[in-house]
C-alpha positions as CSV (number, residue, x, y, z in Angstrom):
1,X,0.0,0.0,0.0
2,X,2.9,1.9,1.0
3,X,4.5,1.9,-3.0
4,X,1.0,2.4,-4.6
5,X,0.4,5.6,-2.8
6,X,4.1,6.9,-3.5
7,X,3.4,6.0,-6.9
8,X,0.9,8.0,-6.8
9,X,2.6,11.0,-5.0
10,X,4.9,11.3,-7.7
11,X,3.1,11.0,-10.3
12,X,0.6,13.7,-9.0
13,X,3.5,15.8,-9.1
14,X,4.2,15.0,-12.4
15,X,0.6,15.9,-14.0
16,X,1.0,19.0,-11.8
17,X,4.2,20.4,-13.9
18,X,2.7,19.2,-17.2
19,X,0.0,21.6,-16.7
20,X,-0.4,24.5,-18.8
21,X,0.2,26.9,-16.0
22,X,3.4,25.5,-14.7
23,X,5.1,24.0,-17.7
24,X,4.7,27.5,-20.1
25,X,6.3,29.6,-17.7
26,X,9.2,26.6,-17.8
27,X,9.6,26.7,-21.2
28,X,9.7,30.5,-21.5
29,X,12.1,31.4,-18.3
30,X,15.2,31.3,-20.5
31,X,14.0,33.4,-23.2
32,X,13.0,35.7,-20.7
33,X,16.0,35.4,-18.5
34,X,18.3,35.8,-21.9
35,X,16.0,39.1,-22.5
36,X,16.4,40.3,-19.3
37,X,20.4,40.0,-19.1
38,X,21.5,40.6,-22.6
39,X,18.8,43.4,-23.7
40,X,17.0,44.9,-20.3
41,X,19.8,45.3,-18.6
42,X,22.1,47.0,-21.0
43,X,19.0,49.3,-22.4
44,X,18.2,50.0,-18.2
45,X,22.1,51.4,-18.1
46,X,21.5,53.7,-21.2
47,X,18.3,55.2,-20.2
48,X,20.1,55.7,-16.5
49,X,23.4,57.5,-18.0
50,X,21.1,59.4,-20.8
51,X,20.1,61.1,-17.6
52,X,23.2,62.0,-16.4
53,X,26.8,63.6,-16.9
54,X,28.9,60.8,-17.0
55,X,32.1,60.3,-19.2
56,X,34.1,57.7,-20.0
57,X,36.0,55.9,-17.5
58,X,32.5,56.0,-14.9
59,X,29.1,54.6,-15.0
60,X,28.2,57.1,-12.5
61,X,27.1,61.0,-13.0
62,X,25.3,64.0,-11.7
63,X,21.6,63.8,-12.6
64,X,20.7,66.5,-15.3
65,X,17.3,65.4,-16.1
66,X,16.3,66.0,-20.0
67,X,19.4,67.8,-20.7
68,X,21.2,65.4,-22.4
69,X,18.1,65.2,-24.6
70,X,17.4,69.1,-25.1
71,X,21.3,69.4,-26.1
72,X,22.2,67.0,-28.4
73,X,18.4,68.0,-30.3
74,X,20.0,71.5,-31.0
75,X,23.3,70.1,-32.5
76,X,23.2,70.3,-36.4
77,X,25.4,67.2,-36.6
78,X,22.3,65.4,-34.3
79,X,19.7,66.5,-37.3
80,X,21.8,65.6,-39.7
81,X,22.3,62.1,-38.4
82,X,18.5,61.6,-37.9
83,X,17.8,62.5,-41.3
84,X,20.2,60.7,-42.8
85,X,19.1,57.4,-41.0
86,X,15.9,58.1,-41.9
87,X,16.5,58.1,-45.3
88,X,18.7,55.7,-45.3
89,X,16.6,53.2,-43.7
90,X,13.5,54.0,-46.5
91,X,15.4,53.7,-49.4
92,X,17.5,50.4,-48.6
93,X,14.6,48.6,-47.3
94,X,12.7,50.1,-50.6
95,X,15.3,48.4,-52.3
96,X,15.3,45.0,-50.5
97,X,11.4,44.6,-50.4
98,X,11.7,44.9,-54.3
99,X,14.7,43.2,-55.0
100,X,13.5,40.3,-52.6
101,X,10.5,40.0,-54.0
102,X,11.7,39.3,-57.5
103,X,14.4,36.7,-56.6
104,X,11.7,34.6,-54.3
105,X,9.2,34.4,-57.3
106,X,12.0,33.0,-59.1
107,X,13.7,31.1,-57.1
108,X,10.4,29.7,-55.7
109,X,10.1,27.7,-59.3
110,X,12.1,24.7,-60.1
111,X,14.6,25.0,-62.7
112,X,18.3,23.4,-62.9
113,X,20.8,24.7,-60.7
114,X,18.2,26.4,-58.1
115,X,20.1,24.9,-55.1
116,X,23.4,26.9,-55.9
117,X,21.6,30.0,-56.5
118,X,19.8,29.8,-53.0
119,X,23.0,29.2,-51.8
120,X,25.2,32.2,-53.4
121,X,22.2,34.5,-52.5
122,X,21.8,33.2,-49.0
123,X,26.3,34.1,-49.0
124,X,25.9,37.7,-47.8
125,X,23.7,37.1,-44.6
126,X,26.1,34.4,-44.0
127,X,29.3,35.7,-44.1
128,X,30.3,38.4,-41.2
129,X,29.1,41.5,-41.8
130,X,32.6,43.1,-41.2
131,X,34.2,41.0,-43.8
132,X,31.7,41.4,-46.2
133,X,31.8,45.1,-45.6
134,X,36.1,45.5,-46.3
135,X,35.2,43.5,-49.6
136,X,33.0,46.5,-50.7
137,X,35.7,48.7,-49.0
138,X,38.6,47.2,-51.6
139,X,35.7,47.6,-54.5
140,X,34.8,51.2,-53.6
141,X,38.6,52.5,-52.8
142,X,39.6,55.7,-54.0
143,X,43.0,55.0,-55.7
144,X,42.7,51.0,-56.5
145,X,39.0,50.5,-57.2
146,X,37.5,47.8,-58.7
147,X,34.2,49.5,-59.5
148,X,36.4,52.2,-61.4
149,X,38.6,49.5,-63.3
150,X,35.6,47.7,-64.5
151,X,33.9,51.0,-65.3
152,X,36.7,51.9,-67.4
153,X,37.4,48.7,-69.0
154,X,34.1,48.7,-69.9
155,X,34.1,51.8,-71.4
156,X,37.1,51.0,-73.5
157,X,35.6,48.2,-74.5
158,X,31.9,47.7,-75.6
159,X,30.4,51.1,-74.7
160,X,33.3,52.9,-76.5
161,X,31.8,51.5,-79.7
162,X,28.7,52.7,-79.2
163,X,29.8,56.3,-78.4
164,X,29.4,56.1,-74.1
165,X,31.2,57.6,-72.1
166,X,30.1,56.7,-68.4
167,X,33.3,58.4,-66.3
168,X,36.3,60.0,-67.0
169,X,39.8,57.9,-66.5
170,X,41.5,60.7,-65.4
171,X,39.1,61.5,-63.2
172,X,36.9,58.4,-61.8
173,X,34.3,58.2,-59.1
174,X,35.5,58.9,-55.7
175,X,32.3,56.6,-54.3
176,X,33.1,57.4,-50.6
177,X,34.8,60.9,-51.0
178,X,31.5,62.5,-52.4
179,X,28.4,63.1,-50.2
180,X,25.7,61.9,-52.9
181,X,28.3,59.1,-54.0
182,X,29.0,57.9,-50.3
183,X,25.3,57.8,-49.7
184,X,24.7,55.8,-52.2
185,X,27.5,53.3,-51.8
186,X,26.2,52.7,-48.5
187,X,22.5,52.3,-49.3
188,X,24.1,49.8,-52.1
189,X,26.0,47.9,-49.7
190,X,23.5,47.7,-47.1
191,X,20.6,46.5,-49.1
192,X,23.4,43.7,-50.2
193,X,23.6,42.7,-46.6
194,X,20.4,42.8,-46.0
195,X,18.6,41.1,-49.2
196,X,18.8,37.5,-48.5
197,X,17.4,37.7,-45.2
198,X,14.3,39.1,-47.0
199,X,14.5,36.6,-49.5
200,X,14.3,33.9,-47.6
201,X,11.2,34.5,-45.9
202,X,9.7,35.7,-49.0
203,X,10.4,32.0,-50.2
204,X,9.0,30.5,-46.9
205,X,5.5,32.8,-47.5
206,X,5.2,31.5,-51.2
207,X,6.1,28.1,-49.7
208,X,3.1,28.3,-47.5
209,X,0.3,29.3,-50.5
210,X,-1.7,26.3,-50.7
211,X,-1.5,24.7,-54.4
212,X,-5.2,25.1,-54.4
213,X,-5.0,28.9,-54.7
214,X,-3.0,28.2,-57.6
215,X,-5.1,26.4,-58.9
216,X,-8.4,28.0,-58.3
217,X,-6.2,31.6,-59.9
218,X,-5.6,29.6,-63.1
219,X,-9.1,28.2,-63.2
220,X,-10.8,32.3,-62.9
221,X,-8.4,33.0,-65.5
222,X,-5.7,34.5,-63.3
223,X,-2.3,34.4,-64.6
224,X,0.7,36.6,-64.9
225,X,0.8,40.5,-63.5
226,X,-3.3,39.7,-62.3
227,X,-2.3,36.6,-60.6
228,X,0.4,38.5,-59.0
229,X,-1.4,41.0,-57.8
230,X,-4.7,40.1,-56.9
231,X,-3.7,36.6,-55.4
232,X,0.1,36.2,-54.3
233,X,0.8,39.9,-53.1
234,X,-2.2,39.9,-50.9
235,X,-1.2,36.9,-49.5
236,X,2.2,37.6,-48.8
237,X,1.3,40.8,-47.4
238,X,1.6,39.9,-43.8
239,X,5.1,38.0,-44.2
240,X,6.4,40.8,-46.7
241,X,5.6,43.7,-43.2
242,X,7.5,40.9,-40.8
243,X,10.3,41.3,-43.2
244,X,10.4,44.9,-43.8
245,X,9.7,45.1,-40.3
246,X,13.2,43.3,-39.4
247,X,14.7,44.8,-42.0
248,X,14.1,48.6,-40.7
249,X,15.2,47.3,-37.2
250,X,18.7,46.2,-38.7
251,X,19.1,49.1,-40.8
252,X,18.2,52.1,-38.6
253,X,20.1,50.4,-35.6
254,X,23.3,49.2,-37.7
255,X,26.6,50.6,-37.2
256,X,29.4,48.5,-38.8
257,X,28.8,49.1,-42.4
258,X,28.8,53.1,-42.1
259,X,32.2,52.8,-39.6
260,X,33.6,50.7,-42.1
261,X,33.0,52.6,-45.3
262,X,33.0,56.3,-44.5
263,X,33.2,56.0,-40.9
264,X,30.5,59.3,-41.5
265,X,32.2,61.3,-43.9
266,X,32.9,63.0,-45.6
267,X,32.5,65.8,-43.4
268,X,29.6,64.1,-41.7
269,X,27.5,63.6,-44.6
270,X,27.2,60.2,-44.0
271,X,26.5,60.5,-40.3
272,X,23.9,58.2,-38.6
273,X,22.5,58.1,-35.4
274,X,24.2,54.7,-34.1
275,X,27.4,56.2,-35.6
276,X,26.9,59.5,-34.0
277,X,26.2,58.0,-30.3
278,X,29.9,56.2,-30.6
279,X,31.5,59.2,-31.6
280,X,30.2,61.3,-28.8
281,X,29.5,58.5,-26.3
282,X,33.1,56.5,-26.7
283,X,35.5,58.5,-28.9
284,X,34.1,62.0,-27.2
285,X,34.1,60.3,-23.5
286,X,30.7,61.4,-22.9
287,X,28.5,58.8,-22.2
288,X,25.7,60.7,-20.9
289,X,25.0,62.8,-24.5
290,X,25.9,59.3,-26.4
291,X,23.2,57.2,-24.5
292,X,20.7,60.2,-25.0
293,X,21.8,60.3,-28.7
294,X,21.1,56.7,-29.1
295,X,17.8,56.3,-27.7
296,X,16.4,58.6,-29.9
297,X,15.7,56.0,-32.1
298,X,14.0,53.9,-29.3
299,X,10.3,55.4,-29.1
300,X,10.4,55.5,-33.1
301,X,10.8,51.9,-33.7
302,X,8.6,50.8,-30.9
303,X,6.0,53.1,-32.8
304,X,7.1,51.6,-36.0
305,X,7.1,47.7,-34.6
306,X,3.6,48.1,-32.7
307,X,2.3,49.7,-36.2
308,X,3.8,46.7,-38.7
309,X,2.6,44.2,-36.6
310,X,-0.6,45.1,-36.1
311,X,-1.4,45.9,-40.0
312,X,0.5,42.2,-40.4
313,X,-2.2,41.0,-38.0
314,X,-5.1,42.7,-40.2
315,X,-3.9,42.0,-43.5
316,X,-3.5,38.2,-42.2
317,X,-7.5,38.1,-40.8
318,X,-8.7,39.9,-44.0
């Protein structure tokens, strides 16, 4: 009698933690735990030295209330560096919804050699950002670049016969020395890094059409441009705001490709916020005006993220 009712005992306590309200708080601790440690904590710090005077070498500071917040506002180099990311973050991910879109409708059909395709287009998510980023550095640099030798090759070559003259040799591109240039180069590189992520879940949302929609399109006559846009785009619509949703949290937050290429120049043209924040958090030893600088962007992309999701939520009901 003894053995039955320990039997019993334990496994009572064993239908107690499979319960719902014992074994999803389990399963979720270390998530939350890991967001607690390696994001709360670090964004808690920022918000307390955004408040305060410190510089480098302390964690510590006189409280000054908004200043921080009021001061950095009226710098130029501040408004320059929130426009910039602004626009820098619309036009990449502009670039990367389209581009993605195209490669997943064709990459989504079967055709010879689709595996290695996946696989070089999947190569610039995969390799280390900062690697990837000196590649472009060699291919952009302003004495030895490979961009200008192929331009000018080129021109020698084909486009010299038919009368085109894209640059001068004497005088090529300098693609991070000019604002407009430099801009572009970065939007360029960015989108580069930023494209297969987009790709692939374009892939896993055409995936997830059900050949009966297919089918049904064909059968109402639906083919082509109509098929695409009454049928697959709607469809995809939910995915495709998940994506661009991601995508403007990586761009507007990144830092290593603009430190890399133009490291903000020239003459702060190329300034972003993330970059901005190091520079006067780390490299100007005031952490107080950094922290400030770089939650600026906070409140914006909590705006932005609530917004996405809950059109992606509509658009997936409708």
């Amino acid at each position: 009698m003894a053995a039955v009712a320990e039997a019993r005992s334990k496994g009572g306590w064993r239908d107690t933690f499979e319960q719902r309200r014992f074994l999803a708080p389990l399963l979720i601790s270390p998530a939350v735990l890991y967001i607690v440690l390696l994001v709360g904590a670090p964004l808690g710090l920022a918000v307390y030295l955004s408040l305060t005077d410190a510089t480098a070498g302390s964690l510590s500071g006189e409280f000054v209330g908004l200043h921080n917040y009021t001061d950095v506002w009226h710098s130029e180099n501040f408004r320059k560096a929130f426009r910039n990311t602004i626009f820098f973050t619309l036009v990449s991910q502009a670039i990367v919804l389209v581009g993605a879109a195209i490669l997943a409708h064709r990459l989504a059909k079967p055709f010879r050699g689709r595996w290695f395709l996946r696989f070089l287009v999947v190569l610039p998510w995969a390799t280390p950002v900062a690697l990837g980023t000196i590649g472009w550095l060699w291919i952009f640099e302003a004495t030895l670049s490979v961009a200008n030798w192929s331009l000018v090759h080129l021109q020698t070559g084909v486009l010299g016969h038919l009368g085109l003259d894209l640059i001068d040799p004497l005088d090529p591109p300098q693609w991070l020395g000019r604002p407009n240039l430099a801009m572009a180069s970065l939007i360029m590189v960015h989108a580069w890094r930023i494209l297969p992520f987009a790709t692939v879940i374009f892939i896993a949302g055409l995936a997830s059409i059900p050949a009966e929609v297919d089918d049904a399109a064909k059968v109402d006559g639906a083919t082509g441009i109509k098929k695409l846009w009454y049928v697959t785009l709607p469809l995809q619509l939910p995915i495709a705001l998940v994506a661009l949703l991601f995508g403007i949290v990586f761009t507007a937050t990144d830092i290593t490709v603009v430190y890399i290429l133009t490291n903000g120049g020239p003459f702060n043209q190329t300034q972003m916020l993330p970059m901005w924040a190091f520079q006067t958090g780390i490299r100007g030893s005031s952490l107080g005006e950094g922290a400030a600088i770089s939650l600026y962007l906070l409140p914006i992309l909590v705006v932005v993220s609530i917004t996405m999701l809950w059109f992606a939520r509509r658009a997936e009901v409708t």
